[in-house]
C-alpha positions as CSV (number, residue, x, y, z in Angstrom):
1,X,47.1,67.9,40.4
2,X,49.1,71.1,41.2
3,X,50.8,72.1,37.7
4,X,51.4,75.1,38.9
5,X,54.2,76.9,36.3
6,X,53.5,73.7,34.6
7,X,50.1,74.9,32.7
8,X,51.5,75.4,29.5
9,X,54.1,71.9,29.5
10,X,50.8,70.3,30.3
11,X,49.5,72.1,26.5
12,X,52.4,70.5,24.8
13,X,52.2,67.0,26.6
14,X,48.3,66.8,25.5
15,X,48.7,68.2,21.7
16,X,52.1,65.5,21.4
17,X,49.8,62.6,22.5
18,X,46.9,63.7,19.5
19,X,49.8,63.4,17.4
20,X,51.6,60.1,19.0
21,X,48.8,58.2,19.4
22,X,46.0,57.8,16.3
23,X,44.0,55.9,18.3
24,X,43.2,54.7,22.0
25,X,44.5,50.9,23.4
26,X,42.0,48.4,22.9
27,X,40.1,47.6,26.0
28,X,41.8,44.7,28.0
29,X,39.9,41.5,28.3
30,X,38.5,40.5,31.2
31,X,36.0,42.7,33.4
32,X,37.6,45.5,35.7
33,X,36.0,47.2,38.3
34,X,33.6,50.0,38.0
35,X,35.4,53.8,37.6
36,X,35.3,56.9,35.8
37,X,34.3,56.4,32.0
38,X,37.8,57.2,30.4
39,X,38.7,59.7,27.6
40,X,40.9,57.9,24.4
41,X,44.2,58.7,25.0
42,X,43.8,60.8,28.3
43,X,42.3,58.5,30.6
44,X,41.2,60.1,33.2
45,X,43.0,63.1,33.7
46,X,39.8,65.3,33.7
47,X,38.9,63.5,36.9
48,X,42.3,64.1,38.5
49,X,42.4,66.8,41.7
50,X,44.9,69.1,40.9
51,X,46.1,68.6,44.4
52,X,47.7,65.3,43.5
53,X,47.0,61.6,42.4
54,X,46.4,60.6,46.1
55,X,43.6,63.4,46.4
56,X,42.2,61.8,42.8
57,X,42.2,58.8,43.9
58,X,40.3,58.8,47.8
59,X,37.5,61.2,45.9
60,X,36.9,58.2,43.9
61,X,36.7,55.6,45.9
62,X,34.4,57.8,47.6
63,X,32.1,57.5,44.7
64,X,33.2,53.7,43.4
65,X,33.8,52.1,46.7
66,X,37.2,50.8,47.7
67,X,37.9,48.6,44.6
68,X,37.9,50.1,41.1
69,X,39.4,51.1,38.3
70,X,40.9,54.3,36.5
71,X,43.0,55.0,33.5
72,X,46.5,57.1,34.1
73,X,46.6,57.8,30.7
74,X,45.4,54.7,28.1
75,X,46.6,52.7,31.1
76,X,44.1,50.8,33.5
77,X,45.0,51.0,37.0
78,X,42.8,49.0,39.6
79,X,43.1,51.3,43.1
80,X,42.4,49.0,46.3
81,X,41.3,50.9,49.9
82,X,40.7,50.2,52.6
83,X,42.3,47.4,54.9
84,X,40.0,44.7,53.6
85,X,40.4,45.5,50.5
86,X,44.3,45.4,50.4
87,X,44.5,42.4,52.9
88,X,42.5,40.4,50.6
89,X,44.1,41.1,47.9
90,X,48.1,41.0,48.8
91,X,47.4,38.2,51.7
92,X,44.7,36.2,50.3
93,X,45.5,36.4,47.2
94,X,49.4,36.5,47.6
95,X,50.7,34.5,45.1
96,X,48.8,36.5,41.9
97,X,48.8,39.6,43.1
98,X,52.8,39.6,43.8
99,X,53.6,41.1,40.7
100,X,55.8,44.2,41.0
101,X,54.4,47.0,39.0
102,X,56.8,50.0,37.2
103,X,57.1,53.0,38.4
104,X,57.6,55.4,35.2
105,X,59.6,58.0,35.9
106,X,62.5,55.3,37.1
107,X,61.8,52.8,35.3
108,X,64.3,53.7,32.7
109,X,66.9,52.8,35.4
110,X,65.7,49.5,36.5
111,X,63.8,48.2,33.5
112,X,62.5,45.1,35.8
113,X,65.9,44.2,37.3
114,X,67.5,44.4,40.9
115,X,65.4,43.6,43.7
116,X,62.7,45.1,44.0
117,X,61.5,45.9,40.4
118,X,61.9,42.1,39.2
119,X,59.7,39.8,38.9
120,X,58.9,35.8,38.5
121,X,61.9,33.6,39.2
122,X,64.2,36.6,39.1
123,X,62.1,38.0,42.1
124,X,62.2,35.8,44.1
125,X,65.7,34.7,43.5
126,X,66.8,37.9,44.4
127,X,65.2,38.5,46.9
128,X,66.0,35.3,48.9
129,X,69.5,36.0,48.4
130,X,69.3,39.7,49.8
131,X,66.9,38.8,53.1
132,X,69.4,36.0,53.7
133,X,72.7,38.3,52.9
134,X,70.8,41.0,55.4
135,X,70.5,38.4,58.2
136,X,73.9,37.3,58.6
137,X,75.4,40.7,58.4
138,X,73.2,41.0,61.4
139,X,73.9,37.9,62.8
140,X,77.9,38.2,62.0
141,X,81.0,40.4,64.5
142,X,78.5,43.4,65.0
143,X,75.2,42.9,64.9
144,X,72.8,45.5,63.1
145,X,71.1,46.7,66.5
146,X,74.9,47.5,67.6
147,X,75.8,49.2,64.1
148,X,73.1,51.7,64.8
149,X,74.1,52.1,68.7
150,X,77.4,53.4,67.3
151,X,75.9,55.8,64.2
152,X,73.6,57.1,66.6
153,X,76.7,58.3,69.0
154,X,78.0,59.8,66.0
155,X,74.9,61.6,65.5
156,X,75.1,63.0,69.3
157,X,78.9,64.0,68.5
158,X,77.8,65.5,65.1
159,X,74.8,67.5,66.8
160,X,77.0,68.8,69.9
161,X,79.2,70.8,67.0
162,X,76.2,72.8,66.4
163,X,76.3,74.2,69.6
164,X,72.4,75.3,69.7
165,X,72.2,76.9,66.4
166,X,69.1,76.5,64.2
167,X,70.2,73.7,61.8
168,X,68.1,72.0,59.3
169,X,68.4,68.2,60.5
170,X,67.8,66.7,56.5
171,X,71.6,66.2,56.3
172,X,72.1,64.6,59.9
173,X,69.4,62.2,59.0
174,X,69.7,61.1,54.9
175,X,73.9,60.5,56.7
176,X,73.2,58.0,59.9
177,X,70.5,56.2,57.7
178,X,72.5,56.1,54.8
179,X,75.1,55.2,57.2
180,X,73.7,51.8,58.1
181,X,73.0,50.6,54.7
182,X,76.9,51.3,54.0
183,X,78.2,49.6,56.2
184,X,76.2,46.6,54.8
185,X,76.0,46.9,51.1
186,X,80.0,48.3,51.0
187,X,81.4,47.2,54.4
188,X,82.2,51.0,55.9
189,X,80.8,54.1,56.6
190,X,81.2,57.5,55.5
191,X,82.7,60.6,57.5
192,X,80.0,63.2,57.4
193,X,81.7,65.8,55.5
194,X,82.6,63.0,52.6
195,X,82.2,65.4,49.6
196,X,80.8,61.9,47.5
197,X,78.5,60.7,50.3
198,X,77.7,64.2,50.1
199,X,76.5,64.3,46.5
200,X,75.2,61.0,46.8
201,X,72.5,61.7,49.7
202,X,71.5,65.3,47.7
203,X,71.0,62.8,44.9
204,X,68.6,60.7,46.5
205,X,66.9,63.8,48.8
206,X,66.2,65.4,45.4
207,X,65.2,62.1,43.0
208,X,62.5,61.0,46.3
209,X,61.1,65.1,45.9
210,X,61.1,64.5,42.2
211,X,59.1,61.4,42.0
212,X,56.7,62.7,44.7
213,X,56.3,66.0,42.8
214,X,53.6,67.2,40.3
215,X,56.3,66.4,38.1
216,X,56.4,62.8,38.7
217,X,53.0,62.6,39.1
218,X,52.6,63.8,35.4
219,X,55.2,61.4,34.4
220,X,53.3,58.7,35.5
221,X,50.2,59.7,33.5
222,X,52.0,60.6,30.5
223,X,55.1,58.6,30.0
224,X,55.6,58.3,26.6
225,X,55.4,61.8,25.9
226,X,57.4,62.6,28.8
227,X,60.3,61.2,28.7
228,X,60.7,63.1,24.9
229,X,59.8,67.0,26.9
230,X,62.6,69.2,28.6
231,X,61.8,69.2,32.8
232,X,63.2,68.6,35.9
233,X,62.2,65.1,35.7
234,X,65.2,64.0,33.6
235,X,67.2,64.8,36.9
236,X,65.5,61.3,38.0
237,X,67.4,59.6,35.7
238,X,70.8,61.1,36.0
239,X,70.7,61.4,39.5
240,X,70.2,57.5,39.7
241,X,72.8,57.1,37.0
242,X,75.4,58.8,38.8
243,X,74.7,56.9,41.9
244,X,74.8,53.8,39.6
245,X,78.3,54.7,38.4
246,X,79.7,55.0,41.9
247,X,78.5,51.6,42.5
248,X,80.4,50.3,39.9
249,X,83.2,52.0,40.8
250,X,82.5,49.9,44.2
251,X,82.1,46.7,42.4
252,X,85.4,46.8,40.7
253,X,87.2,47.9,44.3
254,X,86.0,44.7,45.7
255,X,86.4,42.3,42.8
256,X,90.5,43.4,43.1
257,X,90.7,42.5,47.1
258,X,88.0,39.7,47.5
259,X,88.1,36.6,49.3
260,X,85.4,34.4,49.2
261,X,85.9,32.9,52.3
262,X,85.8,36.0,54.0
263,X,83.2,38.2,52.5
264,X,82.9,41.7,54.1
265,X,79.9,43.0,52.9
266,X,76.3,42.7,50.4
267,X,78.4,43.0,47.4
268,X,81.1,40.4,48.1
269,X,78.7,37.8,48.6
270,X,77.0,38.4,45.4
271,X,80.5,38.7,43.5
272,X,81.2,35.1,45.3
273,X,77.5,34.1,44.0
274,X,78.2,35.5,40.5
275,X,81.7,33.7,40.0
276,X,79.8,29.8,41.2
277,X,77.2,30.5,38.9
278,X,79.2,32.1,36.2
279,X,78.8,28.7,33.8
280,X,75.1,28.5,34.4
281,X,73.2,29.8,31.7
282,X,70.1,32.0,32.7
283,X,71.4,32.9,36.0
284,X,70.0,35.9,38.2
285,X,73.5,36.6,39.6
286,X,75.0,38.9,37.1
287,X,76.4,42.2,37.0
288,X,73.2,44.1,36.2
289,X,71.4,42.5,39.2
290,X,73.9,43.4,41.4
291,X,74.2,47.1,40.5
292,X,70.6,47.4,40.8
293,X,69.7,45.4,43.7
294,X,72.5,47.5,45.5
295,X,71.0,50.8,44.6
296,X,67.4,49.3,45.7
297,X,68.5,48.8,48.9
298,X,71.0,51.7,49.4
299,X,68.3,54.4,47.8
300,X,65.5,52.9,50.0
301,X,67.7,51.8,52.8
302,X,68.1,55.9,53.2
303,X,65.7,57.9,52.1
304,X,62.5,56.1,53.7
305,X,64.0,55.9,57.0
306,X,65.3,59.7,57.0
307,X,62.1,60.8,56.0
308,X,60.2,59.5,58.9
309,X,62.8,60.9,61.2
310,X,62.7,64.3,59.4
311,X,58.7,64.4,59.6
312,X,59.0,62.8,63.1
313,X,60.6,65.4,64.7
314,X,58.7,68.1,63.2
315,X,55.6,66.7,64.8
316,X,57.2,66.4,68.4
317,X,57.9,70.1,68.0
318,X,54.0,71.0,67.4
319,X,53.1,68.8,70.2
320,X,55.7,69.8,72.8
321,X,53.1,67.8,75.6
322,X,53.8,64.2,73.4
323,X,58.0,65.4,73.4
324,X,57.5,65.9,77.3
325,X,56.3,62.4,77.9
326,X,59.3,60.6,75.6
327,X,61.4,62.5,77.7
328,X,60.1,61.5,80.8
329,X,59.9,57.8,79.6
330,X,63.7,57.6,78.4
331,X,64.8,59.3,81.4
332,X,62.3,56.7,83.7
333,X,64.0,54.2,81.5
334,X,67.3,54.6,80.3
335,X,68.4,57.1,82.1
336,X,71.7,59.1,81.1
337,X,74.7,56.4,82.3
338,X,73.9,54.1,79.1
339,X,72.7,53.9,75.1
340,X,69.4,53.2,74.4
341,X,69.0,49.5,73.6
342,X,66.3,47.3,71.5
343,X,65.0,45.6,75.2
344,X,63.9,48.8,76.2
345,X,61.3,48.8,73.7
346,X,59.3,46.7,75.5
347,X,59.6,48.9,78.9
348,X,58.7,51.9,76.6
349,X,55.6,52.2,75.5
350,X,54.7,55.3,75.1
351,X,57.8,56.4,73.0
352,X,57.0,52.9,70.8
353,X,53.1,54.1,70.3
354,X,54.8,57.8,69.7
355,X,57.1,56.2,66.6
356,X,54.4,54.4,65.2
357,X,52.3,57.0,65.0
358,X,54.6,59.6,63.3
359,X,55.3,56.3,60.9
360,X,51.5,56.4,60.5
361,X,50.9,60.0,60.1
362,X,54.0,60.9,58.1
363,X,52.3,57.8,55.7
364,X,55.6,58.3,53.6
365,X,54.3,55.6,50.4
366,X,50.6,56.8,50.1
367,X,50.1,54.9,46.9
368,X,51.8,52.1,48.0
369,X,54.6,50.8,45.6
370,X,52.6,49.1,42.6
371,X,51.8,45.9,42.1
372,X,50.7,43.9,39.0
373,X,48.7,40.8,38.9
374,X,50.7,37.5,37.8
375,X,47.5,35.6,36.4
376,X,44.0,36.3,35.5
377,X,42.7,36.5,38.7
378,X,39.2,36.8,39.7
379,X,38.7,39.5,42.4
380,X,35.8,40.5,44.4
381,X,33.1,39.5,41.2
382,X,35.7,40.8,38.7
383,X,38.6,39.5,36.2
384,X,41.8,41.4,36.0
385,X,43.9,40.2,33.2
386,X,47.6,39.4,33.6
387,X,49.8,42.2,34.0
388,X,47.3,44.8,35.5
389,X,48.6,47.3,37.6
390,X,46.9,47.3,40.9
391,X,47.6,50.2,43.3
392,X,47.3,49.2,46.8
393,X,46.6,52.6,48.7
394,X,48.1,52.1,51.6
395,X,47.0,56.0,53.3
396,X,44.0,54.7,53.1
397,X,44.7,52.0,55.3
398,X,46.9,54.0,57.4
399,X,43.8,56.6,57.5
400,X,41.2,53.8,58.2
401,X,38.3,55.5,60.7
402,X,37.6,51.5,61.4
403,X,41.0,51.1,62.9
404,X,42.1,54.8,64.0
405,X,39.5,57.2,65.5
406,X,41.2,60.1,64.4
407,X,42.6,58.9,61.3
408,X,44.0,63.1,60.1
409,X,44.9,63.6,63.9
410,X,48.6,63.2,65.5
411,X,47.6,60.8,69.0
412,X,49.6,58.3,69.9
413,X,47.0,56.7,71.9
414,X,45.9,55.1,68.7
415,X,48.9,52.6,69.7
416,X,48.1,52.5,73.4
417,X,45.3,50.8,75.5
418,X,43.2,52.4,78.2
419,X,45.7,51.0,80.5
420,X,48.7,52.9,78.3
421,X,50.0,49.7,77.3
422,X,51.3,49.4,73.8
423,X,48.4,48.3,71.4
424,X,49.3,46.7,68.0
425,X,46.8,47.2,65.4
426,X,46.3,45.2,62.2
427,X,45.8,48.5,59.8
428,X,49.4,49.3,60.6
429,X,51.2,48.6,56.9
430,X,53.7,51.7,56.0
431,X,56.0,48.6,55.2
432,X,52.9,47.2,52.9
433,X,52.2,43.4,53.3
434,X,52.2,40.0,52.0
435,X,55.3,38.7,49.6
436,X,56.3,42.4,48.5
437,X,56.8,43.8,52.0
438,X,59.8,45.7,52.3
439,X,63.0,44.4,52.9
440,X,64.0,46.2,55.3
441,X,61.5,46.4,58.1
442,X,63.5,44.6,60.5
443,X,66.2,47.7,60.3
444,X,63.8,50.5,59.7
445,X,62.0,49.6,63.1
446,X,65.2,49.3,64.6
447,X,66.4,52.5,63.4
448,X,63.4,54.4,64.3
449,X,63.5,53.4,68.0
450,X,67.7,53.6,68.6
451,X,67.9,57.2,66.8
452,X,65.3,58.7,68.1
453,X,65.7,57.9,71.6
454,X,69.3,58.3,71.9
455,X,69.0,61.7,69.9
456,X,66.4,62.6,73.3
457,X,68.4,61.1,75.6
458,X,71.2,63.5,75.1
459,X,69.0,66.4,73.5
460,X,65.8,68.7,73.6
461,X,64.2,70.3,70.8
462,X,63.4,74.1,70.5
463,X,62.0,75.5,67.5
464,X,61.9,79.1,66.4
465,X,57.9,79.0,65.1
466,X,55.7,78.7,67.7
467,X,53.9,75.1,68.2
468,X,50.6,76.4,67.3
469,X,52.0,78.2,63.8
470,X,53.7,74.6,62.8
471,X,52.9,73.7,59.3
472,X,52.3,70.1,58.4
473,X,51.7,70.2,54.9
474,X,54.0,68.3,53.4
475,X,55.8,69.7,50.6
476,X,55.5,67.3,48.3
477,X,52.9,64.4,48.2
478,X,52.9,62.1,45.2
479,X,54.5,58.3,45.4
480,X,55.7,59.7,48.2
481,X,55.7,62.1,51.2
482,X,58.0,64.9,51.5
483,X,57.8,66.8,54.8
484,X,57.8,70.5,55.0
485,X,61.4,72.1,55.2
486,X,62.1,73.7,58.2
487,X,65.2,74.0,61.4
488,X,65.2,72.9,65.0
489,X,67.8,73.4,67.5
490,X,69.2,70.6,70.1
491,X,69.3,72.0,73.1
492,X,71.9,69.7,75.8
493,X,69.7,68.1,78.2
């Protein structure tokens, strides 16, 4: 893992875990796959690459195969690759394996509330609620496709006012993404130059580099010590706070003006929800649920889509060629007389096999969000007990050299047949699969397509750094992927 400046934090978190901890856990019952033989009380940190826990963990599945087992800490982690190995286990197996696993470093925020943290009957009572509240928002006066039609236009205004200066484009994309989810979850969107929206999209930009950074990774080794030390990883927490206060403050706004019979957004169906169910005892819809279900959805209603954009231009700058033929296909297409529409996917498919494959390539969740197993369940010859955490890997499905024949290579043609029609192909999960796959697919696809072509439609892309001297490496890779920084300009077409 890269500790770099970290070396001598890492000294501290080791001798405070001698002294916390007198002994290791006890082994868990049942029979785990095979792994590394783990230390007491460190797991198998020796094992770790000091590039990162996704490095760690495709080494050993090089060695174990594409089911086994290693210990973050005292804690036992099974690690699935591969396709098979992840369909199998979240498809086949659906029901035990749809356990929702914590992520450390936030899971003082959720503690196993709001959507997509919760678990059992809160699960999936939360979650039928929110697919259902997302589908008549998009079924209701505008319809989500036309809700990203009109923030995309507001992106082309936005991006005309930098006239063909070098910009970095993190702000335009955390605002039209964030945008979207707004006007959902609080029934408006934000001007760009909001100073609040503001605060609120550096708050999510910086808590998604946190959690992906060595940092984070740490954290998730060493929790318990952790969250005791001094470090930038307490910014997690208050970052997520802060948001959590301003959607309170939100919460209270609507419970002054709201009419049931007319609800205007996510949180005034819930509030109507809470208030019939506000006699039955147990109930899910409560005022805890709502805050957190809200931030689930409006942190991971921006950040993942942004970040695919962000990393999506930055490869159609190193391969000028690919940017040449999305051109040439919107302006075959669409032309310049009218916005970009969802039917002209289907007329499109090079630009459709070009946005899947920067979805693929950027592989934004590389660890896949954890899962834990709801049952004893008997796995490929083996017994995981109840509440073990299963990681499914999904950059190593996204990486498959079954599926993709150059899995660490940018070509859309791993989305088109020899005839240059758009091929599908089953190894294609950065939204995961089975019961826990994400909630918002449906808008992130949608997103992907109406942004970036209506961003080409109106605009090249220049870059100062020749395409050859274009650095990939992302800058942060842990839970998840953080692209390199780096500024483009839009030139007018």
């Amino acid at each position: 893992m890269e500790l770099s400046g970290l070396g001598l934090l890492l000294l501290v978190v080791l001798s405070g875990l001698l002294l916390l901890f007198a002994r290791s856990r006890s082994a868990p019952r049942g029979r785990l796959p095979p792994g590394p033989r783990p230390l007491p009380i460190l797991g198998n940190m020796l094992q770790m690459d000091r590039r990162g826990l996704l490095k760690s963990f495709l080494a050993l599945r090089d060695k174990y195969g594409p089911v086994y087992t290693v210990y973050l800490g005292s804690r036992p982690v099974v690690v699935l690759c591969g396709l098979d190995a992840v369909k199998e286990a979240l498809v086949d197996k659906a029901e035990e394996f749809s356990g929702r696993g914590k992520i450390s470093i936030i899971d003082k925020v959720f503690q196993g509330y709001g959507v997509v943290f919760a678990n059992g009957e809160r699960w999936r009572t939360l979650r039928r609620f929110s697919l259902t509240t997302l589908r008549d928002f998009g079924m209701g006066k505008r319809s989500i496709e036309e809700r990203i039609q009109e923030e995309a236009q507001c992106l082309v205004g936005e991006i005309h006012k930098s006239k063909g200066e070098l910009i970095d484009p993190t702000f335009f994309f955390n605002s039209i993404t964030a945008n979207i989810i707004c006007s959902i979850v609080f029934g408006n969107r934000f001007d760009y130059q909001d100073k609040i929206f503001l605060s609120l999209l550096h708050m999510f930009n910086e808590t998604f580099a946190l959690m992906s950074s060595p940092w984070g990774q740490l954290f998730e080794l060493f929790s318990g010590v952790m969250k005791y030390l001094p470090g930038v990883h307490h910014r997690v927490h208050s970052n997520l706070e802060y948001v959590n206060s301003f959607i309170a403050q939100r919460i209270e706004s609507n419970k002054k003006s709201l009419d049931p019979n007319s609800p205007r957004d996510f949180i005034d169906c819930f509030l109507t929800r809470m208030d019939k169910e506000k006699e039955i005892m147990g109930t899910e819809f409560h005022r805890r649920n709502l805050v957190l279900t809200t931030l689930s959805l409006f942190f991971a209603g921006t950040e993942t889509s942004s970040t695919t954009l962000r990393y999506g231009f930055l490869l159609l700058l190193k391969y000028p060629q690919v940017l040449e033929k999305v051109l040439k296909e919107i302006d075959e297409v669409i032309g310049q007389n009218r916005p970009p529409g969802l039917e002209d996917r289907a007329q499109m498919p090079y630009t459709d096999a070009v946005i899947h494959e920067i979805q693929r390539f950027s592989d934004l969740i590389p660890l896949g969000v954890p899962h834990i197993v709801t049952q004893d369940t008997h796995f490929r010859g083996y017994l995981l007990p109840k509440g073990t955490d299963v990681y499914p890997l999904l950059s190593s499905v996204l990486h498959d050299p079954q599926h993709f024949k150059k899995p660490d290579t940018f070509d859309p043609g791993h989305f088109l047949d020899a005839q240059g029609n758009f091929k599908k192909s089953e190894a294609f999960l950065p939204f995961s699969i089975g019961k826990r796959i994400c909630l918002g697919e449906g808008i992130a696809r949608m997103e992907l397509f109406l942004f970036f072509t209506t961003v080409l439609q109106n605009f090249s892309l220049a870059s100062p750094v020749a395409p050859e001297d274009i650095d990939l490496t992302p800058r942060e890779s842990g839970i998840g992927t953080v692209p390199p920084p780096y500024q483009l300009r839009f030139l007018p077409r």
